[in-house]
C-alpha positions as CSV (number, residue, x, y, z in Angstrom):
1,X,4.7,-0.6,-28.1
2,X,2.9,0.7,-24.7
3,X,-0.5,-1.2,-26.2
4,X,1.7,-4.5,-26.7
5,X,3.4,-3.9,-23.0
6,X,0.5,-3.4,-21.5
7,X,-1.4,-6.3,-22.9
8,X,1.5,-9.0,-22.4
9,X,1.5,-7.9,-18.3
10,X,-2.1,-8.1,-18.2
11,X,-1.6,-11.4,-19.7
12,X,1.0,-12.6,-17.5
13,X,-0.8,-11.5,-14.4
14,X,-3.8,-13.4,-15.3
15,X,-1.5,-16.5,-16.3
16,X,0.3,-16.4,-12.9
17,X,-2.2,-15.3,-10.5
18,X,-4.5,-18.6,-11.1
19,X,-2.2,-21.2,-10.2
20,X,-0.9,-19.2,-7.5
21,X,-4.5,-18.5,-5.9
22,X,-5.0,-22.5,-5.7
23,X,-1.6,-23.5,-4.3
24,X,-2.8,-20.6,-1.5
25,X,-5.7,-22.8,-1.0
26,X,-3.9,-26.0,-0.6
27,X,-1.2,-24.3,1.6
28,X,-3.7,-22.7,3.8
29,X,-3.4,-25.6,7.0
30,X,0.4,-24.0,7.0
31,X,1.3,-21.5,9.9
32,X,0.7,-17.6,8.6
33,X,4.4,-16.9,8.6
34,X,5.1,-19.3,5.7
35,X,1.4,-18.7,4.1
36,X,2.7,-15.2,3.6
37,X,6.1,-15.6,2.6
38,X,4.5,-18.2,0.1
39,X,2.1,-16.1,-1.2
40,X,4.3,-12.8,-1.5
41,X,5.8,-14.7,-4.8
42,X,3.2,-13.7,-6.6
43,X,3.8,-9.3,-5.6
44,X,7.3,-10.4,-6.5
45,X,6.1,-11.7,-9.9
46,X,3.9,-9.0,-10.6
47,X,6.4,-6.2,-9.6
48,X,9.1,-8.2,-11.6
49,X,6.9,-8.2,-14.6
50,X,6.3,-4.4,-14.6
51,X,9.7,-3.6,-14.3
52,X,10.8,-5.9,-17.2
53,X,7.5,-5.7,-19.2
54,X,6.3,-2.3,-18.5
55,X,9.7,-0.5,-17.9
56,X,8.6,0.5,-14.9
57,X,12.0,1.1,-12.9
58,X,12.0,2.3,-9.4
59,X,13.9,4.2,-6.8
60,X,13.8,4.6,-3.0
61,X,14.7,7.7,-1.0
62,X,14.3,8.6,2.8
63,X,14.7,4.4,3.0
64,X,17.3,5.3,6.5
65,X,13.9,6.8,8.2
66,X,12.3,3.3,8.3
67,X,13.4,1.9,12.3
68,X,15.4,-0.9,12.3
69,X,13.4,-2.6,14.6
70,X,10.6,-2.1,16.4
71,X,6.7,-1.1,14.6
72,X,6.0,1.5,12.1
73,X,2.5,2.3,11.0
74,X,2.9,3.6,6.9
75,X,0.6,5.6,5.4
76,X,1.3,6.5,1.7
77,X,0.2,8.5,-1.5
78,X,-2.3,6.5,-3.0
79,X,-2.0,6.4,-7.1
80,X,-2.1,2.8,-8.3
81,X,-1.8,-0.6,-7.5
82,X,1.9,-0.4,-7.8
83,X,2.9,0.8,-4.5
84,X,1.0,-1.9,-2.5
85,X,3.2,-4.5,-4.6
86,X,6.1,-2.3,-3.8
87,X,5.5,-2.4,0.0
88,X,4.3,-6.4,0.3
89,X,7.8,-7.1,-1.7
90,X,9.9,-4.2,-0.3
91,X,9.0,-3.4,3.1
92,X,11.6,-4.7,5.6
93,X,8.1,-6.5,7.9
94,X,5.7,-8.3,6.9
95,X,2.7,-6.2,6.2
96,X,-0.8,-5.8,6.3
97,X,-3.1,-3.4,4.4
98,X,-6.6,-2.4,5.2
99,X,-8.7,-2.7,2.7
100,X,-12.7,-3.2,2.0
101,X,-13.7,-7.0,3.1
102,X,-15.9,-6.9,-0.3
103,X,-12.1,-8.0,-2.5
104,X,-12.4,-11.0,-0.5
105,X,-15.3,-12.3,-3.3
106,X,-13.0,-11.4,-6.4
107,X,-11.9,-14.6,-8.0
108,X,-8.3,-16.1,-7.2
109,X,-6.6,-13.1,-5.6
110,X,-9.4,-12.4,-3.2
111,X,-8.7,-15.9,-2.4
112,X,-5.1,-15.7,-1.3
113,X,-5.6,-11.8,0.4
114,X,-8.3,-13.6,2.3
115,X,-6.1,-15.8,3.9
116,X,-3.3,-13.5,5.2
117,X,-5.3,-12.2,8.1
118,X,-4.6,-9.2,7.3
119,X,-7.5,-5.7,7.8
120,X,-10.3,-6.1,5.8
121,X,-13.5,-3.6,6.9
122,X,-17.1,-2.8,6.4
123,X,-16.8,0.2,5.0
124,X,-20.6,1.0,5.1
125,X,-20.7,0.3,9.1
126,X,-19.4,4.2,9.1
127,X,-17.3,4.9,12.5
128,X,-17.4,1.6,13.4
129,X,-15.1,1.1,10.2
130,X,-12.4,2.9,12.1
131,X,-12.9,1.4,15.2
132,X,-12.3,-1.9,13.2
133,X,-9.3,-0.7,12.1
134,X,-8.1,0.3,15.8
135,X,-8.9,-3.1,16.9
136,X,-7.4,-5.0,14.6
137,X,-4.6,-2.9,13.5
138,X,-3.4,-3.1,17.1
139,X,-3.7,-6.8,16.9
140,X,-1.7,-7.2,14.1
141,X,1.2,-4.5,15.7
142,X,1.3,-7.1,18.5
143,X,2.1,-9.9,15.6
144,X,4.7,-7.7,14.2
145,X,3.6,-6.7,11.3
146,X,3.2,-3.3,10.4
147,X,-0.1,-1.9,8.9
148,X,-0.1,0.0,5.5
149,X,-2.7,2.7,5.1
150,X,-4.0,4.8,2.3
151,X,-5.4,7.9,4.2
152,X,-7.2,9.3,1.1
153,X,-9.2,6.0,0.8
154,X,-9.1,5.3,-2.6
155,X,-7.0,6.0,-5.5
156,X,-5.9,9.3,-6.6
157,X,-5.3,10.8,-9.6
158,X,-1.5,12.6,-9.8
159,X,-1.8,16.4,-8.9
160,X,-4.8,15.2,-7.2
161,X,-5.5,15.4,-3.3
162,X,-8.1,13.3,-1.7
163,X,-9.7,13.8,1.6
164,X,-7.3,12.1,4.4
165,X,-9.1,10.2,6.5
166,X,-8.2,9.5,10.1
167,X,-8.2,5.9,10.6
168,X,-3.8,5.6,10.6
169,X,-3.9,8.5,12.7
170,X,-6.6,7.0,15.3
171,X,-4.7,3.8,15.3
172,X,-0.8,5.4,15.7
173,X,-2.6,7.6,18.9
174,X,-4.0,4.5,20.0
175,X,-1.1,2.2,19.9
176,X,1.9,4.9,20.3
177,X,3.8,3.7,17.1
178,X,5.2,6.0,14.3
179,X,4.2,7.0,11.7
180,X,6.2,6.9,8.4
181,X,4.6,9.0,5.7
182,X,4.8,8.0,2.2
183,X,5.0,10.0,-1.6
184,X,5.5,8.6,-4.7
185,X,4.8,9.5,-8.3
186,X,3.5,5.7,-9.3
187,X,0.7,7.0,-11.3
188,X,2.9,8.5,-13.8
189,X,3.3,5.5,-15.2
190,X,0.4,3.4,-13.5
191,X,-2.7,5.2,-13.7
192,X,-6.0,4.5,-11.9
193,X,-8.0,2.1,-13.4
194,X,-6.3,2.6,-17.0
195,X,-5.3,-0.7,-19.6
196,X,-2.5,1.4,-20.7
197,X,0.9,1.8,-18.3
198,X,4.0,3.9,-19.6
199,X,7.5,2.8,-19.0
200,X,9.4,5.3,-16.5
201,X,11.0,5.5,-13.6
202,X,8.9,5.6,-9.9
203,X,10.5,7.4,-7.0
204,X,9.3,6.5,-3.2
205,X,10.1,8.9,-0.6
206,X,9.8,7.2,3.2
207,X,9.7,10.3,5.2
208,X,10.9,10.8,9.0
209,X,9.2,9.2,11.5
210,X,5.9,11.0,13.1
211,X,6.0,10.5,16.8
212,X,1.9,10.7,18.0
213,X,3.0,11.7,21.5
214,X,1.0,15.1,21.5
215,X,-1.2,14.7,19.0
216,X,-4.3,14.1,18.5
217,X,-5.8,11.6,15.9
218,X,-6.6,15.2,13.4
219,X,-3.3,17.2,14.3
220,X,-1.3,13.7,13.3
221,X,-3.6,13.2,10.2
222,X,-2.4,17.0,9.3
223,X,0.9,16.5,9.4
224,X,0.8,13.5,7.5
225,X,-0.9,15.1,4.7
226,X,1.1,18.1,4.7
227,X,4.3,16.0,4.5
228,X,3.2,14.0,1.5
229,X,1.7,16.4,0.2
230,X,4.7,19.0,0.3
231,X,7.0,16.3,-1.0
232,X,4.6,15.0,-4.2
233,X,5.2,18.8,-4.8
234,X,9.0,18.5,-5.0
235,X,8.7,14.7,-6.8
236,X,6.6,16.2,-9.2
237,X,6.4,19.9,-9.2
238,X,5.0,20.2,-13.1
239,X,1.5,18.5,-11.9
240,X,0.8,21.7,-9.4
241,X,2.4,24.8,-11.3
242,X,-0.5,26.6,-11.7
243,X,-1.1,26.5,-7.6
């Protein structure tokens, strides 16, 4: 059953994702406020479908620490493609995710990202990556919208910790806007790179606020990890019992 699951949503992502990439093409002359409410049908789809294909239900905790106005800089657990489809649909702003300028090329959905304005970077240009982000991120804060970062860069196995990087940090010390840390267990059912997704249920947990006032860009990116990291402990406590 998880072989035919998993086949019928890859199916029905490839099915919807073409026609929706094209109408992003032929809506493009539109402002960016309707271009991205437009295009957030497809997330919508594709979360829909795992829920209802996959069984992939989902839960929210900490949701009260999220302002009710005002920016927010997130920086989450990163273990699948789940959670940024969670955030596009979920998140009460519009948001933006910074990401490598190279998914711009991939067929149909680089088309649609591309057009969204959104953080793309050069990640071989080194530091001047994360000035990128700086400058850009703080452009996009100014919009409204708040940025979503990975810090660990890429996607991590569960009971896995990757190397935080600093580029939410630089940019919350930069700007002055909170930071709300992120855990989930996504990768349960989602993991990296794998055909094969389980049914199950997916817990986020928004943590308090992080004010950067008296920190510095590597104190904030410490306490960011050691708040996710502390809490994929409690979310999951089986995948580090033997540490």
């Amino acid at each position: 059953m998880t072989h035919l699951r998993s086949a019928l949503y890859m199916a029905y992502l490839v099915v919807t994702v073409i026609p929706y990439a094209l109408c992003c093409v032929l809506w493009a002359p539109l402002p960016l406020s309707w271009r991205y409410r437009l295009t957030l049908g497809w997330p919508r789809m594709a979360l829909w479908g795992a829920r209802w294909i996959l069984g992939m239900r989902y839960q929210a905790q900490g949701w009260e620490h999220l302002p009710a106005s005002g920016p927010a800089i997130i920086l989450s657990k990163h273990q699948s493609a789940w959670e940024t489809l969670y955030f596009a649909v979920k998140l009460p702003r519009d948001v933006v995710f910074v990401y490598k300028k190279e998914l711009h090329r991939v067929p149909f959905f680089g088309w649609g990202l591309a057009l969204l304005s959104m953080i793309p970077i050069d990640r071989t240009k080194g530091k001047e990556s994360f000035d990128q982000v700086v400058k850009i991120g703080s452009q996009r804060l100014d919009e409204g919208r708040w940025p979503v970062l990975f810090p660990e860069g890429t996607r991590v196995a569960p009971g896995k910790i990757g190397r935080y990087k600093q580029g939410g940090a630089l940019l919350a010390c930069h700007t002055g806007v909170p930071v709300i840390p992120v855990a989930h267990n996504a990768g349960e059912c989602w993991p990296r790179n794998a055909f094969l997704k389980t049914p199950g249920l997916v817990t986020v947990s928004f943590g308090p606020a992080i004010d950067p006032a008296g920190h510095t860009p590597t104190s904030l990116n410490d306490a960011v990890r050691d708040w996710i990291e502390a809490e994929m402990r409690r979310l999951n406590p089986e995948r580090y019992a033997n540490r």
